[in-house]
TITORMI-248044 format. One record per residue (C-alpha): z, x, y; residue number from 0; residue in three letters. Coordinates in Angstrom, 2 decimals. Layout:
TITORMI-248044
REC      pz      px      py num residuo
REC       Z       X       Y NUM     ALA
...
end
This chain:
TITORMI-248044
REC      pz      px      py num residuo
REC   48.36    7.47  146.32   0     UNK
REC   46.34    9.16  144.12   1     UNK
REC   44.90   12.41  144.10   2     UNK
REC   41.24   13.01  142.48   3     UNK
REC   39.58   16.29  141.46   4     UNK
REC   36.78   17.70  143.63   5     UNK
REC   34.54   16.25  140.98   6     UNK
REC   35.55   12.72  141.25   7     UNK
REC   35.78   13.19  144.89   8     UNK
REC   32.19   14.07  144.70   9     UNK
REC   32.01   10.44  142.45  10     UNK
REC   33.53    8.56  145.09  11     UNK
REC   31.19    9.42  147.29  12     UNK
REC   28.80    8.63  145.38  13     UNK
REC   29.58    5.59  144.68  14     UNK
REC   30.23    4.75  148.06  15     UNK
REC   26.90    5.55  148.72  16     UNK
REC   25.57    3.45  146.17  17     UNK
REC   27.75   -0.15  146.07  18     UNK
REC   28.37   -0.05  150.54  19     UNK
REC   25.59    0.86  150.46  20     UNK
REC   25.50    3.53  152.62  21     UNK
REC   23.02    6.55  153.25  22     UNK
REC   24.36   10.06  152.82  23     UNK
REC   23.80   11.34  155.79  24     UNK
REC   25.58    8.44  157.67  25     UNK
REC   28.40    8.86  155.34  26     UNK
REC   28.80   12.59  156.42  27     UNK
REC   28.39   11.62  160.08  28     UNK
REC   30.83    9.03  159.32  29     UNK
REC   33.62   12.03  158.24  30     UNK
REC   32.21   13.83  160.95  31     UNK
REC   33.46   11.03  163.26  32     UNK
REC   36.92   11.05  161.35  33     UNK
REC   37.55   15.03  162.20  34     UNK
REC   36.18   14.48  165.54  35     UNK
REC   39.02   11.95  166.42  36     UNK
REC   41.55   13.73  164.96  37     UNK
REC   40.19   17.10  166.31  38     UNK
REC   40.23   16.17  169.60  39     UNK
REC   43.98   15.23  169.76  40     UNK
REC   45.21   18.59  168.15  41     UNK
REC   43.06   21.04  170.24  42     UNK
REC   42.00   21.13  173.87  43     UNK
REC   38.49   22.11  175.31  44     UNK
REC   40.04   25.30  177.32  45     UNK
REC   38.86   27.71  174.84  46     UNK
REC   35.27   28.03  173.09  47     UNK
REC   35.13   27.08  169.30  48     UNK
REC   32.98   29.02  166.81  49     UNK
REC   32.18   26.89  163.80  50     UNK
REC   31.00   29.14  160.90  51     UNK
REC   29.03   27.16  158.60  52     UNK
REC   27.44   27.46  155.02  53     UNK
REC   23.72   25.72  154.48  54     UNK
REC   25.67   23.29  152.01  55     UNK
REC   27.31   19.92  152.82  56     UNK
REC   30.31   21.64  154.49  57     UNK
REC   27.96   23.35  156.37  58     UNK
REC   26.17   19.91  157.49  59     UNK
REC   30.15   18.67  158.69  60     UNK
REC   30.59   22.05  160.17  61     UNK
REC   27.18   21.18  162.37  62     UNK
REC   28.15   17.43  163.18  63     UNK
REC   31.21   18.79  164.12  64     UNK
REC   30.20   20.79  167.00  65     UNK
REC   27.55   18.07  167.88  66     UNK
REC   30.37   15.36  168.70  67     UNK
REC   32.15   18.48  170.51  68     UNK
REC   29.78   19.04  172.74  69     UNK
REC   29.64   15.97  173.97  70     UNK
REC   33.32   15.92  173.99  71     UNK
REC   32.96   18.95  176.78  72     UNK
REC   34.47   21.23  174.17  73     UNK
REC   32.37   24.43  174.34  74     UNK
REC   31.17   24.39  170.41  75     UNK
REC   28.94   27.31  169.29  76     UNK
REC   27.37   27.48  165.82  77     UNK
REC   27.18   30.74  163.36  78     UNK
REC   24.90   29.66  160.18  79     UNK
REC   25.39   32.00  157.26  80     UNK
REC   21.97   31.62  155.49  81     UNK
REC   22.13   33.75  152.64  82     UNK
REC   20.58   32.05  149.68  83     UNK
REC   17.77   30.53  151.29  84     UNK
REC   18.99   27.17  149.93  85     UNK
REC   19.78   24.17  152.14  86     UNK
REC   21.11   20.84  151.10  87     UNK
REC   19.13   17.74  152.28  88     UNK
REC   22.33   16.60  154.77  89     UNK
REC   22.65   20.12  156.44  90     UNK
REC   18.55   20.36  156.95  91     UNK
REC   19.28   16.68  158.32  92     UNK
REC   22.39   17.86  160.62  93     UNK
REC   20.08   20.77  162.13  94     UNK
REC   17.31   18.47  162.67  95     UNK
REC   19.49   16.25  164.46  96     UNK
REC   20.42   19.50  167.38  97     UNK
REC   17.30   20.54  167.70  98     UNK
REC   16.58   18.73  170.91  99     UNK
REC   20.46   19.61  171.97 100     UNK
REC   19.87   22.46  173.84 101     UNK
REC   23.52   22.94  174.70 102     UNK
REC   24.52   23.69  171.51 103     UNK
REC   23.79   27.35  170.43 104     UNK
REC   23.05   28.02  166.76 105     UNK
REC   23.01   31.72  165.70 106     UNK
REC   21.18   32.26  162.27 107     UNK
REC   22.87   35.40  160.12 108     UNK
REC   21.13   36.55  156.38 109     UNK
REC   23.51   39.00  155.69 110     UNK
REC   27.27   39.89  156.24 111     UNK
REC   27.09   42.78  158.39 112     UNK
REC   25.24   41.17  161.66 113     UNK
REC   27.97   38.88  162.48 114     UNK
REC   29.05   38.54  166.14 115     UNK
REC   31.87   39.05  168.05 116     UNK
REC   34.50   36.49  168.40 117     UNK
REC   36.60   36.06  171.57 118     UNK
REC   40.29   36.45  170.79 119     UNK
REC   40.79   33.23  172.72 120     UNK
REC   38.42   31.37  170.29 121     UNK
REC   39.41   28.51  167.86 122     UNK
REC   37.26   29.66  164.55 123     UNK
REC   36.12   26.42  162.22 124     UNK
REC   35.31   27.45  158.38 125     UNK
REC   32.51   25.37  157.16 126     UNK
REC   31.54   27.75  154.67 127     UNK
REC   31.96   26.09  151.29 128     UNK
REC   34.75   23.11  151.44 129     UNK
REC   35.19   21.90  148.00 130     UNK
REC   32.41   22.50  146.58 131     UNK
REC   33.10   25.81  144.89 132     UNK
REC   33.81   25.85  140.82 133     UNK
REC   34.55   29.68  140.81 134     UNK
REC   36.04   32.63  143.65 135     UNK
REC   34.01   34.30  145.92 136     UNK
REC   31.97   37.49  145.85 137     UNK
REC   29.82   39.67  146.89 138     UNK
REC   28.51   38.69  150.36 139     UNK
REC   30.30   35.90  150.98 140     UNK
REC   33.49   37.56  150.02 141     UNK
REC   32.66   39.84  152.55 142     UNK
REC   32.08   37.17  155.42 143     UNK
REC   35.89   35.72  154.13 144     UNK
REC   37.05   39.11  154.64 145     UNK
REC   35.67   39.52  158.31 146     UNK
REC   37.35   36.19  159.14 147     UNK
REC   40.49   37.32  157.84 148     UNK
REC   40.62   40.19  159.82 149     UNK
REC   40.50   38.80  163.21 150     UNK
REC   43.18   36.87  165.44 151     UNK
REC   42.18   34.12  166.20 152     UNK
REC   43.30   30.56  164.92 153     UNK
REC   41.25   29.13  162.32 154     UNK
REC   40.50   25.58  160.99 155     UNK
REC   39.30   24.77  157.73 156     UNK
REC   36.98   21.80  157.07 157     UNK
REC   38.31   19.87  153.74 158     UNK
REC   39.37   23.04  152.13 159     UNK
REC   39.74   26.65  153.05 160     UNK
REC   36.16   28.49  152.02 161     UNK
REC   36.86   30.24  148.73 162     UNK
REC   40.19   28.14  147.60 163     UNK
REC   39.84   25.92  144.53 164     UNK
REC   41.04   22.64  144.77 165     UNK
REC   41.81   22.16  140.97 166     UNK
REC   42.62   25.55  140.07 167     UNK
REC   44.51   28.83  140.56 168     UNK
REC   42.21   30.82  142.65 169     UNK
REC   42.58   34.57  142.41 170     UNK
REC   41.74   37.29  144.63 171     UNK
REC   41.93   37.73  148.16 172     UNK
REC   38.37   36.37  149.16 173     UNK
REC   39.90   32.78  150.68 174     UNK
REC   39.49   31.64  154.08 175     UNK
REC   43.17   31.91  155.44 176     UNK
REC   43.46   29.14  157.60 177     UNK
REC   45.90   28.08  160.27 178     UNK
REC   45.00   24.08  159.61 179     UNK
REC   43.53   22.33  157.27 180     UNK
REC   41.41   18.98  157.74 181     UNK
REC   40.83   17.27  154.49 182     UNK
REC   38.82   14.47  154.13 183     UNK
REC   39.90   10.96  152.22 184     UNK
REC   43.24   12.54  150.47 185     UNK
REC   44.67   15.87  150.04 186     UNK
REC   43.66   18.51  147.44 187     UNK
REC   46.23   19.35  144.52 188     UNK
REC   46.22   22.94  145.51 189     UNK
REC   47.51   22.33  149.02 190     UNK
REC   50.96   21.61  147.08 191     UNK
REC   51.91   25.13  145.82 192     UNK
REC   53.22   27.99  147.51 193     UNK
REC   51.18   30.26  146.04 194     UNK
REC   48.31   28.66  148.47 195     UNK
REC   50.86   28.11  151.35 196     UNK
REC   48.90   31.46  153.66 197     UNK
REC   45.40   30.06  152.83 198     UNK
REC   46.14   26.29  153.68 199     UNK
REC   47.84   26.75  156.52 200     UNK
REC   49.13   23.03  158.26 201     UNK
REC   47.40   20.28  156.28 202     UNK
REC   46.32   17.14  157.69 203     UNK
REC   44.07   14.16  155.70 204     UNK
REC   42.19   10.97  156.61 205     UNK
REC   40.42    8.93  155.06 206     UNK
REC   36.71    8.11  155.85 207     UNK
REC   36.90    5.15  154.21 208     UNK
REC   35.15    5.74  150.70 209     UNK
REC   35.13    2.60  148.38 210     UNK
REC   38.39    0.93  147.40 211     UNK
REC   36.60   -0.15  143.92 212     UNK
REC   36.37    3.64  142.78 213     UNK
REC   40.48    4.13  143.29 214     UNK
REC   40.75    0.99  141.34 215     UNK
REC   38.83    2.01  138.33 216     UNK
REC   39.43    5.57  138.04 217     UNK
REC   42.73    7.64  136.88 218     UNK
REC   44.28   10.21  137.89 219     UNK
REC   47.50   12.10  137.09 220     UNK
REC   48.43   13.30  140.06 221     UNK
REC   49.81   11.51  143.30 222     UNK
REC   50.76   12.06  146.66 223     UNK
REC   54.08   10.05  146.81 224     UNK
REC   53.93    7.91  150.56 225     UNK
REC   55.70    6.39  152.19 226     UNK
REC   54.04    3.33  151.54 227     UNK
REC   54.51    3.97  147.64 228     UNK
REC   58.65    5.12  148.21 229     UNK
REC   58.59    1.30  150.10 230     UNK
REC   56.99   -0.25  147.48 231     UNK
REC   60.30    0.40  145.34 232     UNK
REC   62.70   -0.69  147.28 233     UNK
REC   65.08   -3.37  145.99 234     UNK
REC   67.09   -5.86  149.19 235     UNK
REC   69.99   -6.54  148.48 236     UNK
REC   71.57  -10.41  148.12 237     UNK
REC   73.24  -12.01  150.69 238     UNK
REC   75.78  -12.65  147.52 239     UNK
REC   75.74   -9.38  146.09 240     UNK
REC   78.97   -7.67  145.46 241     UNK
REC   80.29   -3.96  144.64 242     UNK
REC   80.09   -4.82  140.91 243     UNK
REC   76.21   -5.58  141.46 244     UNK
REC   75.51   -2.39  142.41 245     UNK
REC   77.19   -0.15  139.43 246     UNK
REC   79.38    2.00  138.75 247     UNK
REC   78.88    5.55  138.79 248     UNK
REC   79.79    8.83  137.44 249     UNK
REC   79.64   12.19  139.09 250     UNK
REC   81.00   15.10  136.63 251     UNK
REC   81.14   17.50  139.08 252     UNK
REC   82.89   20.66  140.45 253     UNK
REC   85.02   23.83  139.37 254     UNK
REC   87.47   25.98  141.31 255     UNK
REC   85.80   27.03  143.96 256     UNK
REC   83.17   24.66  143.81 257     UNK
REC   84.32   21.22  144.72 258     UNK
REC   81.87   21.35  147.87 259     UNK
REC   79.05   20.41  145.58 260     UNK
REC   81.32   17.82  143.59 261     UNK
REC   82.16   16.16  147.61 262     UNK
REC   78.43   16.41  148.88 263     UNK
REC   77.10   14.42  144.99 264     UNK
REC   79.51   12.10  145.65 265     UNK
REC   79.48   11.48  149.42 266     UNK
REC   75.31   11.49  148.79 267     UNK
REC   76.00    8.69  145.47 268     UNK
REC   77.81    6.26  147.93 269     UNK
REC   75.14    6.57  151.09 270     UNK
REC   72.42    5.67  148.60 271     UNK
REC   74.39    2.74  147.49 272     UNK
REC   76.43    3.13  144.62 273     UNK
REC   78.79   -0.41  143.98 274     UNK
REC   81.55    1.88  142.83 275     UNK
REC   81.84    5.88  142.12 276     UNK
REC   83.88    7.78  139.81 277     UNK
REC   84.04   11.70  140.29 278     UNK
REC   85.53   13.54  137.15 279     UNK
REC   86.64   16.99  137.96 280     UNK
REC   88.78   19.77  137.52 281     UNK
REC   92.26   18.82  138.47 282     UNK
REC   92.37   21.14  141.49 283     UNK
REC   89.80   19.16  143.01 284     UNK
REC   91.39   15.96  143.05 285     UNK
REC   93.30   16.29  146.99 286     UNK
REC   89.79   17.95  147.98 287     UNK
REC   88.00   14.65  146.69 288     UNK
REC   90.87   12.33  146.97 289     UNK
REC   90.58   13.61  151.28 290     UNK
REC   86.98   13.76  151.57 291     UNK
REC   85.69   11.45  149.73 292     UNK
REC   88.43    8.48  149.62 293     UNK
REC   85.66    5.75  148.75 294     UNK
REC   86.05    7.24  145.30 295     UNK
REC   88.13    7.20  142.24 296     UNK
REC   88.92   10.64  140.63 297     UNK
REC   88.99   11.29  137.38 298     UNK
REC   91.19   14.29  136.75 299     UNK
REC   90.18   16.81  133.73 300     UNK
REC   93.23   18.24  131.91 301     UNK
REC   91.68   21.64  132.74 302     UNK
REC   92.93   22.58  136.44 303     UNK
REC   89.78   24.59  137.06 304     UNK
REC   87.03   23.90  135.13 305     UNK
REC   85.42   20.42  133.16 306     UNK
REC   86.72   20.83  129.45 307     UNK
REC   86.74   16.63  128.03 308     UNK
REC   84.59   13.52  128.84 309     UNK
REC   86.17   10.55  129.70 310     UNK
REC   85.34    7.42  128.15 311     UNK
REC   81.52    6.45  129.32 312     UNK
REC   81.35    3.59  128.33 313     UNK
REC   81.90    1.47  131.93 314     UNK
REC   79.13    3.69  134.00 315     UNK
REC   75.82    2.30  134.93 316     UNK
REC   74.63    5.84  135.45 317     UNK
REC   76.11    9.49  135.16 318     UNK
REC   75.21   12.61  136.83 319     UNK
REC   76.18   15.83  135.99 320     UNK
REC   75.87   19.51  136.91 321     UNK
REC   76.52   20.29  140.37 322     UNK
REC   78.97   23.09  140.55 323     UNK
REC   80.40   22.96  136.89 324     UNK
REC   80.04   26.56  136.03 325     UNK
REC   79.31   27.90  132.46 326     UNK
REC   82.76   28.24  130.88 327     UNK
REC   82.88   28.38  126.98 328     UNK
REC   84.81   24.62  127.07 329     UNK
REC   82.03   23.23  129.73 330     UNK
REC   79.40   23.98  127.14 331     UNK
REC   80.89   22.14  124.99 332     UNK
REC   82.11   19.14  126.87 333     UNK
REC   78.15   18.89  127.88 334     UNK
REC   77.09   18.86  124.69 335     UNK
REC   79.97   15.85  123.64 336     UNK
REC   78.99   13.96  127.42 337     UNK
REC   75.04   13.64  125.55 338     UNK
REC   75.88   12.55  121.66 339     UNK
REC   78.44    9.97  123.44 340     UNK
REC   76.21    8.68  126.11 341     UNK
REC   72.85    7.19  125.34 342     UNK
REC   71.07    5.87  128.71 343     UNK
REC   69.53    7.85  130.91 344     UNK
REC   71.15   10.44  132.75 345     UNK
REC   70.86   12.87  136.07 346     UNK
REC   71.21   16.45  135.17 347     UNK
REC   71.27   18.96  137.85 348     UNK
REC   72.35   23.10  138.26 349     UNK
REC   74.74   24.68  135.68 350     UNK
REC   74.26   20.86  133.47 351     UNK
REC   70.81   22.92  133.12 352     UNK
REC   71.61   26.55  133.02 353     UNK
REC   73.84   25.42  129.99 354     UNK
REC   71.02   23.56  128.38 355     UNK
REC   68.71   26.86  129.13 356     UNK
REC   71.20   28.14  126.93 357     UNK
REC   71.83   25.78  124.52 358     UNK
REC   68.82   24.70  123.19 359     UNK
REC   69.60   22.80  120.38 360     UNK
REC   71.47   19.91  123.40 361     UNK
REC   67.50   18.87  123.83 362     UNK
REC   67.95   16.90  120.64 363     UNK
REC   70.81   14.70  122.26 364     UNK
REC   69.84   14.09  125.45 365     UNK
REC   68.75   10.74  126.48 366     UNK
REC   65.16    9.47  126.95 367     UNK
REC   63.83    8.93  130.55 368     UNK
REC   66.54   11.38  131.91 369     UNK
REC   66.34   12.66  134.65 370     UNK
REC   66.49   16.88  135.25 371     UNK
REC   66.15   18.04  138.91 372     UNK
REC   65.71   22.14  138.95 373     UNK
REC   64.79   24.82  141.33 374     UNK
REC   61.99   27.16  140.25 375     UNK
REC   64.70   29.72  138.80 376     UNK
REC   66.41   26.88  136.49 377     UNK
REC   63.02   25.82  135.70 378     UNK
REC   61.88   29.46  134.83 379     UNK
REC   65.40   29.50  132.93 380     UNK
REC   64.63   26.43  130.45 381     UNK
REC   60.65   26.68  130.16 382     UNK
REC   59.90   30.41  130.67 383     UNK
REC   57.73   32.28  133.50 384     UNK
REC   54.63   30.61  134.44 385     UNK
REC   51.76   33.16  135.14 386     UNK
REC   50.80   30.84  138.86 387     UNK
REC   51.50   27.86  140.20 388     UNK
REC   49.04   25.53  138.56 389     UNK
REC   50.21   26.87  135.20 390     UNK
REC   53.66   26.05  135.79 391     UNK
REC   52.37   22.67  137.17 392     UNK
REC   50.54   22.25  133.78 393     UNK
REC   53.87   23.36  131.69 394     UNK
REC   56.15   21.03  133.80 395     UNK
REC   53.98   18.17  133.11 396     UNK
REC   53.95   19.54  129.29 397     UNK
REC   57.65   19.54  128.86 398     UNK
REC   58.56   15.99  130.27 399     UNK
REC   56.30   14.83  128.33 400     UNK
REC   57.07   16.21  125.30 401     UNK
REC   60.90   15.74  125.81 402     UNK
REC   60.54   12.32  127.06 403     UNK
REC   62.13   13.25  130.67 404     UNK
REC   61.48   13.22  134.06 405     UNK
REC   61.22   16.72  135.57 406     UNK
REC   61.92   17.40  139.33 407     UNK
REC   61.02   20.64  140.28 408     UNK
REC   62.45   20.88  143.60 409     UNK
REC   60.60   22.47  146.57 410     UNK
REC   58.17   21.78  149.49 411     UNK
REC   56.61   19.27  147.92 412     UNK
REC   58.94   18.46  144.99 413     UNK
REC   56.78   17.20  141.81 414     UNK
REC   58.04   14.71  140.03 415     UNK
REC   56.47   14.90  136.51 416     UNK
REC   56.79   11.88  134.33 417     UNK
REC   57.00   11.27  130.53 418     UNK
REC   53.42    9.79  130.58 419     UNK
REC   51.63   12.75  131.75 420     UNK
REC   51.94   11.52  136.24 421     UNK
REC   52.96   13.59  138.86 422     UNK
REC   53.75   12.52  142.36 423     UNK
REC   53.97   15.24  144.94 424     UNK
REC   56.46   14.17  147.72 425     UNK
REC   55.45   13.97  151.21 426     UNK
REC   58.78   13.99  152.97 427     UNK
REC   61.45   16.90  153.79 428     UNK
REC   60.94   20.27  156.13 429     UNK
REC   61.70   24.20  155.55 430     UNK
REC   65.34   23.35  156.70 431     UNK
REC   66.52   21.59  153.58 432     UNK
REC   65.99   24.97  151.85 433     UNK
REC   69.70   25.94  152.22 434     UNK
REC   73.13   25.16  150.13 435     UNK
REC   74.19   21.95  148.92 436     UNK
REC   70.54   19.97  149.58 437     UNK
REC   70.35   19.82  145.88 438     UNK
REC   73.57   18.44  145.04 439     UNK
REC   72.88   15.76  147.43 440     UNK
REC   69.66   14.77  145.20 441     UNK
REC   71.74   14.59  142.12 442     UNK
REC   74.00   12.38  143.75 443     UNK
REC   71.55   10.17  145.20 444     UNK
REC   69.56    9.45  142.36 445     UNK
REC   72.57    9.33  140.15 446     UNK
REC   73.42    5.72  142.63 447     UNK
REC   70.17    4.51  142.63 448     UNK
REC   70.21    4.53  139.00 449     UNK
REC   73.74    3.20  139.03 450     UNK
REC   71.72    0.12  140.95 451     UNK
REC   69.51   -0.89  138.41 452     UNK
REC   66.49    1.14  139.49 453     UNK
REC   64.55    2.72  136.66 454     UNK
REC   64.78    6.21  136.32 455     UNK
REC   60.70    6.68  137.90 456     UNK
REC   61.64    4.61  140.41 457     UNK
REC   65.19    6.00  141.08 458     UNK
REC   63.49    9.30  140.81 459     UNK
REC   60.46    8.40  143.56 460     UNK
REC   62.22    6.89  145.71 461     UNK
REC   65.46    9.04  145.63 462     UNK
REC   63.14   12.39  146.12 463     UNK
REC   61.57   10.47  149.24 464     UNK
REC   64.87    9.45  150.62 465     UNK
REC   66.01   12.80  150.48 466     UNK
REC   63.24   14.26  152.52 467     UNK
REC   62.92   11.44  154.73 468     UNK
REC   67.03   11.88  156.01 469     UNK
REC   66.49   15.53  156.14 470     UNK
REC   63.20   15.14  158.68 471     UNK
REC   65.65   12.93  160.35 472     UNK
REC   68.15   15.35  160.29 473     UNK
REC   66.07   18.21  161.58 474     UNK
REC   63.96   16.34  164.43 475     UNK
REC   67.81   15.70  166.36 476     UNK
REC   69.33   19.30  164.73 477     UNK
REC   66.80   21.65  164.11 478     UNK
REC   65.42   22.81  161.18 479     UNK
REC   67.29   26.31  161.36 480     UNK
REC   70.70   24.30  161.85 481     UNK
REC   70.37   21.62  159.17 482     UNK
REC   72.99   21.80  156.26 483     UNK
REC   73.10   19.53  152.91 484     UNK
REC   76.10   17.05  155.04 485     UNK
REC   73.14   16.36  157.71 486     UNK
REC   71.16   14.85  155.20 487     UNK
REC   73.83   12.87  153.83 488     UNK
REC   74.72   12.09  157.47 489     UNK
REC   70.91   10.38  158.39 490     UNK
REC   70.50    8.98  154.95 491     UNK
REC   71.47    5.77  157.21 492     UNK
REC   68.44    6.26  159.35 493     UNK
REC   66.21    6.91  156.43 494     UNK
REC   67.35    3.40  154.89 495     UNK
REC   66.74    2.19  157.86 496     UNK
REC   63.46    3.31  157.68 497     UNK
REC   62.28    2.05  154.79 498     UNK
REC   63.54   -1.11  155.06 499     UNK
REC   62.01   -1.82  158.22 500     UNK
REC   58.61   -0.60  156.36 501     UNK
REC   59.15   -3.02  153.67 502     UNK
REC   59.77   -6.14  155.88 503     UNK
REC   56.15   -5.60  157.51 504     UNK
REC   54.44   -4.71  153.93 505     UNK
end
């Protein structure tokens, strides 16, 4: 699913407009209708709602809003912030359209300091400026942000908290902090950072159907990666398949003291459905493996606690290496041996890229399309400190492009940045995958998919989706606060399950 800019947003509807055809205000009611549907299952009418609303198109939502409310026997009241004297033709056209409503009451404010009071029990709607903003608030309208961030109450944001840019880092403090956000058609890039998470609150989109034909002809670089798109990739298997069809992987994994993340790569390889598996480890870890994983072969290193030689490559579909390796002298150098001798793609995870961090010159060696899956502190490790979010957005992108790679900066919304300049933003996976282990189980997963046959953007979409999708599983019977890395290898079943059911009604 893509994800446009503000200003090709603004071209959609547009063109919309002009090739339904379609007037603009009957578009806007049209959105209007969209967050009225989905407004009126989230909230219920036993509180009054104060929609705060600019003189700009937001404004005009904000207006058509409480219209539909009204008649929905929510008690909707109206503040207009008319401070420039300017009106857009769809807001003039929203008014116009109350003015015989007499049960709607519209309060008219020129300046910040004769706003009213708010009842604490009131759900506050930001109309204010939506999208439509190119730089941050001030003056005045800072000043209105700031008297809505001061109160209680619960607020919801129409398209895009007032003050937040949708395409850029916004400084300052003068945003709208919402509890929810409604956005219309798809989701805004900025609603995928942490740095925004306060402002943006809950995010929910819809679409209001805008013309298919503009998706069609227009790029973008960013997508939201569905469900529908992690279906799209899926490969069923043969009735006549067999464990040779489906490759033979290898995890290089583990240390002393470490083989849990060496057990939960390979447990998670197998689940996503690795033909065969070969762990090489340490040689301490081979009864740990050998008992908890017996669907695998072990490959013991002559080292007893630490990975010191590479085995001969040469019979693995895919490899994956890093989880729980360490940074021993000898590791560093088996690392750098594993990438002159292998030359497919790879899955590098953990201390595989704390020891490239440190050894930069291993950047020459390692294969094209791999695949490197970091936090944001092995991230900051091998690229450097980004000064916000969008900037280290911009310098992931940068890298896996100039390196050839696929980058998977793991988080909320994990990115996925390609080497053609793409980045998908996942939609799966909760706050309770944040804990030990969770991204071991990603190596291992994508290192089987891989093993499979799927290309590495494919292994690496669909892998990052599986991942989230077994851990919502996981948390909806566990709990968030109780979910550890096994759970998600545990539902990975379910989350199969899932998508193939989704693919056989595609």
């Amino acid at each position: 699913m893509k994800i446009f800019t503000a200003t090709q947003t603004q071209a959609w509807d547009r063109y919309t407009i002009e090739q339904e055809p379609i007037t603009s205000i009957d578009l806007m009611n049209r959105a209007v209708q969209v967050l009225t549907d989905w407004f009126a299952l989230n909230y219920t009418s036993n509180r009054p709602v104060v929609v705060f609303c600019g003189t700009g198109n937001n404004g005009g939502d904000g207006i058509g809003l409480a219209k539909l409310l009204n008649w929905l026997n929510f008690d909707a009241k109206v503040v207009v912030c008319d401070f420039a004297a300017k009106r857009s033709v769809d807001f003039e056209a929203q008014i116009d359209s109350i003015s015989q409503q007499r049960s709607i009451e519209v309060e008219w404010h020129s300046n910040a300091q004769s706003l009213p009071v708010i009842p604490s029990n009131a759900l506050i709607v930001d109309a204010l400026f939506g999208s439509g903003l190119n730089r941050p608030l001030e003056g005045t309208w800072a000043q209105v942000v700031e008297y809505l961030n001061q109160l209680p109450n619960e607020v919801l944001s129409i398209d895009l908290p007032s003050g937040l840019l949708a395409d850029a880092h916004t400084p300052g403090a003068a945003v709208v902090r919402a509890t929810q956000t409604f956005s219309f058609e798809r989701p805004k890039r900025a609603f995928f950072f942490p740095e925004n998470a306060e402002r943006v609150g809950e995010w929910s989109f819809r679409s209001i159907g805008l013309h298919p034909a503009f998706e069609e002809k227009n790029d973008s670089f960013f997508h939201f990666l569905s469900e529908r798109d992690a279906v799209s990739l899926f490969r069923p298997r043969s009735k006549f398949a067999h464990k040779g069809t489906f490759g033979h992987a290898l995890m290089v994994a583990g240390s002393f003291g470490k083989m849990g993340a060496a057990v939960l790569s390979a447990q998670a390889c197998l689940r996503s459905g690795a033909g065969l598996l070969t762990v090489h480890a340490p040689r301490s870890g081979n009864i740990i493996l050998q008992t908890n994983v017996p669907e695998a072969m072990v490959s013991a290193d002559h080292r007893a606690k630490y990975w010191a030689e590479v085995p001969d490559l040469q019979v693995y579909a895919s490899i994956g290496v890093g989880p729980g390796i360490g940074k021993e002298a000898e590791t560093a150098v088996a690392l750098g041996r594993l990438l002159r001798a292998y030359d497919k793609p790879l899955v590098m995870d953990a201390d595989a890229l704390n020891l490239l961090s440190e050894n930069p010159d291993f950047w020459a060696f390692l294969p094209k399309n791999s695949i490197l899956t970091p936090h944001p502190k092995e991230f900051e490790r091998l690229f450097g400190k980004s000064a916000n979010d969008f900037q280290r957005n911009d310098l992931q992108r940068e890298k896996a492009q100039e390196h050839g790679v696929f980058i998977v900066l793991k988080g909320a919304h994990t990115a996925i940045a390609c080497p053609d300049g793409e980045c998908w933003f996942n939609s799966s996976g909760n706050p309770g995958m944040a804990t030990g282990g969770s991204g071991d189980v990603l190596t291992g997963i994508l290192t089987g998919l891989m093993a499979q046959g799927y290309a590495p953007k494919a292994a690496a979409q669909l892998g990052v989706y599986l991942h989230g999708l077994a851990g919502d599983f996981a948390a909806a019977e566990l709990s968030q606060e109780a979910l550890t890395a096994g759970d998600i290898i545990d539902y990975l079943g379910d989350a199969w399950q899932e998508i193939r059911a989704s693919f056989l009604v595609l």
